[in-house]
C-alpha positions, 0 to 999 in steps of 0.5 A: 676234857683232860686231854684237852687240859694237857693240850693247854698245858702244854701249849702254856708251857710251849709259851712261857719256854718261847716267852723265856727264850725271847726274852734270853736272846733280847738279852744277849743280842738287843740289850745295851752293853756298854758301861763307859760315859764318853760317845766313843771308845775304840779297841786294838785287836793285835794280829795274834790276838786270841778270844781271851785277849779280846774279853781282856780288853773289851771287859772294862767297857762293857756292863756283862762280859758272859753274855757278850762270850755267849753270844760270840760263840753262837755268831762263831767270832770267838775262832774268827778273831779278826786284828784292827782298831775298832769302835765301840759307840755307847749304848751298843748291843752285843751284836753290834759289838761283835758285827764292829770287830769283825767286819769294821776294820777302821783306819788311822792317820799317822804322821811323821817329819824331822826324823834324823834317822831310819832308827827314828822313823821306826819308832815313830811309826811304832808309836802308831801302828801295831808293828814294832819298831825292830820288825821296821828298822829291818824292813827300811833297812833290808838290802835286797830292798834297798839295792833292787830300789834304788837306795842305800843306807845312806839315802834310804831316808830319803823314801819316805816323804813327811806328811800324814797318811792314813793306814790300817792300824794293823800294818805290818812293817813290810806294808808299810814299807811298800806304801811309803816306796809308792808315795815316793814314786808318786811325789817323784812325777814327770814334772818334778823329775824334768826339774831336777834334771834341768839342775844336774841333779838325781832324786836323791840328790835333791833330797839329800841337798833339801836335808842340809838346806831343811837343817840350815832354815825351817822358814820356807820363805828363804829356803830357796834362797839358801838352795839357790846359795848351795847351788852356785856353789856346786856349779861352781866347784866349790864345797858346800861348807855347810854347817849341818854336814859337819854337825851330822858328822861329829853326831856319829863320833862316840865323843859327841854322843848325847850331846848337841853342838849349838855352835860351830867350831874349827875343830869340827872341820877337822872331822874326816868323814864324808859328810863333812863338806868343808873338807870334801866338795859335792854333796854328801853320800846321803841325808843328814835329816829327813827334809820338809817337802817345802825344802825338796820345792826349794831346791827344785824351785831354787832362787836364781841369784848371785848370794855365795854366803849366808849367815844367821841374823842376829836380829832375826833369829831363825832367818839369815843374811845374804851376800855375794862376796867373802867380805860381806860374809865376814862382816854377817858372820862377825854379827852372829858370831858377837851376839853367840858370845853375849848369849855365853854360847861357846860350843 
């Protein structure tokens, strides 16, 4: 009989010890953890994050951070970090946070376009993707790159085509950099190559011909109109006179720094610079601006016609009136040029 009492005891005992360490690991595993109101929240694990930069960033939306550590360490994850953006859904357990953020690894879609420099597009994509904008402004800038490509600091904008992308958030400059010389390779098919050379001109010769006429006109409605002006002009061996090219070209004096140029003046062709197509013929050595793809389409699939002038419409602002001759130039430029000065715009 008293054996028998201890037998008891112990399987009792044996019981409550099984009852408590259920009910512990229900706890830490099976319990909802989180403490915010909305259905979603993500979290941005960095590349060198540690276990306590995750318990910093995880601790506002969870109700017990001990029994998330507690359970990390038993699942080994605290020593097996692992970077990305991750989603924490309301109502999850431990263990689901800890099976999200370290297998689930969601993408991101970022997006770019009117970037009027390398400079400008790193600290775009900075904005949305861990790597930072020095460590980018490198990658697109680096000359082995660029020379064993194909491109030069001048066009090297060129390379990366505005559109939405999806990437992991977690990308580094250099991946970046890859992807966006894939796509560029992509967009640059067959088709479109036999086109631009059915028009005597290279790649990079379309997009930087596609940045002036994206800066003369946003209304993809004439922006073949305008390639079609700047195209006759070239197979005729007359300088492209384009108003963007003399605007880039004062932008890299120190004098015309913060400043904006509305309206274009006579002083302005007096710039010697490269990009200052009234004093030199040809296209620019690169581009003044990152061009929509509807302007790379334009000059592609230009509009076969007789126009050598264009000018703003005063009438219709943001689009442009055509002619064929000088005179007729004059009489359009003279509207503009009026309306400017009833605006009170004098530079």
């Amino acid at each position: 009989m008293y054996f028998k009492k201890i037998a008891i005891a112990i399987v009792l005992i044996g019981l409550a010890g099984a009852g408590i360490f259920s009910y512990y690991i229900y706890s830490v595993m099976l319990v909802p953890n989180t403490n915010f109101n909305s259905k979603e929240a993500y979290i941005f694990i960095a590349s060198n994050a540690s276990f306590s930069d995750v318990k910093a960033d995880l601790e506002p939306l969870l109700k017990d951070i001990e029994s998330f550590e507690v359970l990390a360490s038993q699942k080994k994850y605290i020593n097996n970090i692992k970077a990305g953006r991750f989603l924490i859904s309301k109502g999850m357990t431990n263990n689901d946070i800890i099976n999200s953020i370290r297998s689930r690894n969601l993408p991101i879609k970022i997006a770019f376009n009117n970037q009027h420099s390398l400079a400008d597009l790193a600290n775009r994509i900075s904005a949305q993707i861990e790597a930072n904008s020095t460590d980018l402004i490198a990658a697109f800038s680096d000359s082995g790159f660029l020379e064993s490509n194909g491109f030069t600091n001048d066009n090297a904008l060129a390379m990366y085509l505005p559109n939405s992308y999806e990437f992991f958030w977690n990308t580094s400059a250099i991946t970046f950099r890859s992807r966006m010389l894939k796509e560029y390779n992509r967009f640059w098919n067959d088709k479109r190559l036999n086109r631009a050379k059915s028009i005597d001109l290279s790649p990079l010769e379309v997009m930087s011909l596609a940045a002036i006429v994206h800066e003369e006109s946003k209304q993809a409605s004439e922006q073949d109109r305008i390639a079609g002006v700047y195209l006759n002009r070239l197979k005729d061996g007359w300088p492209l006179q384009a108003d963007p090219t003399l605007k880039f070209a004062a932008y890299q004096l120190p004098s015309y720094r913060n400043k904006i140029i509305k309206r274009v003046l006579n002083i302005h062709k007096s710039i010697v610079s490269p990009y200052n197509t009234y004093m030199y013929k040809g296209l620019p050595p690169g581009l003044i601006s990152m061009p929509d793809l509807s302007a790379v389409e334009a000059v592609l699939n230009y509009e076969t016609h007789s126009y050598y002038y264009f000018a703003a419409n005063p009438e219709k602002p943001g689009f442009h009136r055509f002619a064929k001759t000088l005179r007729g130039h004059n009489t359009n430029a003279k509207a503009y040029q009026s309306y400017l000065n009833r605006k009170g715009i004098k530079k």
